[in-house]
C-alpha positions as CSV (number, residue, x, y, z in Angstrom):
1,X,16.0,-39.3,11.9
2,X,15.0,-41.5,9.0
3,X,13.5,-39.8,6.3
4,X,10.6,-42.3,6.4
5,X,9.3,-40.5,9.9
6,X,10.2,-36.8,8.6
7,X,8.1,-37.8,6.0
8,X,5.3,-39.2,8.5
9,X,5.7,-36.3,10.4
10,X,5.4,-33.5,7.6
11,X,2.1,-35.6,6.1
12,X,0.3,-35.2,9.8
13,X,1.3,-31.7,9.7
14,X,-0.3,-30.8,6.4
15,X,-3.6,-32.9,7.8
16,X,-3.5,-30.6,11.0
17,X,-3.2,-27.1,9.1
18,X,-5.6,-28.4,6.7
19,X,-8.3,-29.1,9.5
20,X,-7.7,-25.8,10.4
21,X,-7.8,-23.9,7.2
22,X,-11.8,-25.8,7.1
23,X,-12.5,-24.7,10.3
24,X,-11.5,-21.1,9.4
25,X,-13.2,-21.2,5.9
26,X,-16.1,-23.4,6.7
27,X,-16.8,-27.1,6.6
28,X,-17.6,-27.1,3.0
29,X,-13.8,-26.5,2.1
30,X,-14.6,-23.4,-0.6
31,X,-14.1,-20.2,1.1
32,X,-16.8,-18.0,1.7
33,X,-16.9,-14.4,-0.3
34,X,-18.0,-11.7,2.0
35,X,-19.0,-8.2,0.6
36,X,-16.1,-6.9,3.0
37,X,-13.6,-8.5,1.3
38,X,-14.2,-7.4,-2.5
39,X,-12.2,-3.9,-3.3
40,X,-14.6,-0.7,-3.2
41,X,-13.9,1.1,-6.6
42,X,-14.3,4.9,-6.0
43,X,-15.7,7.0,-8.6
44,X,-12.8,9.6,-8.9
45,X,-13.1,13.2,-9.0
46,X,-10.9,15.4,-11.0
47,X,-9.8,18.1,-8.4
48,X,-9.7,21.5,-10.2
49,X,-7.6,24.4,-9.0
50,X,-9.0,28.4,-8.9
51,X,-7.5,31.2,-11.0
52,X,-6.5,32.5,-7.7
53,X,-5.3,29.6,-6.1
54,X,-2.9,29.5,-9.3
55,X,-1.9,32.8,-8.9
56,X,-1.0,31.9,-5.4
57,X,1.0,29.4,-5.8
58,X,2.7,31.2,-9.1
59,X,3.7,33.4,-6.1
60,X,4.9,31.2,-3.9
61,X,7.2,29.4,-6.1
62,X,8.5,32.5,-7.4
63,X,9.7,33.6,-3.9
64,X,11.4,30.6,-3.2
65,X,12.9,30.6,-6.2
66,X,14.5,33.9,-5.7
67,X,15.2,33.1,-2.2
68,X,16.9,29.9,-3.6
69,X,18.8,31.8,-6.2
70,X,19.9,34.5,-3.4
71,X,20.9,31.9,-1.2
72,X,23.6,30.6,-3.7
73,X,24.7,33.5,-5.1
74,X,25.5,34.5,-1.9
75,X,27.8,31.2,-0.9
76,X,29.7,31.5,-4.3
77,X,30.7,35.2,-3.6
78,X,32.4,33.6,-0.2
């Protein structure tokens, strides 16, 4: 192929996708800014924990902890 053609071929390419990049964006060639499209910024809440739910979870660790610890003690005596 001579490179004068690939180059023929490659400019009627770019005219096609261009046709249809207006088409999708509208005939005036600028896109179009929907609300939908623009990010939502969320007001963020700071998620606070309970004395209790602390305690709980103080707990929790704890006892897998000292299963953990149990647990491997136990394979270095083997």
């Amino acid at each position: 192929m001579q490179v004068s053609r690939i180059l023929a071929e490659i400019d009627s390419e770019i005219e096609r996708l261009q046709q249809a990049r207006n088409l999708l964006v509208g005939a005036g060639g600028r896109q179009r800014v929907s609300s939908a499209s623009k990010p939502v910024k969320r007001a963020t809440r700071k998620r606070r924990i309970s004395a209790e739910g602390r305690r709980r979870i103080s707990e929790a660790l704890k006892r897998r902890w000292a299963a953990k610890k149990k647990q491997s003690s136990g394979k270095k005596a083997n």
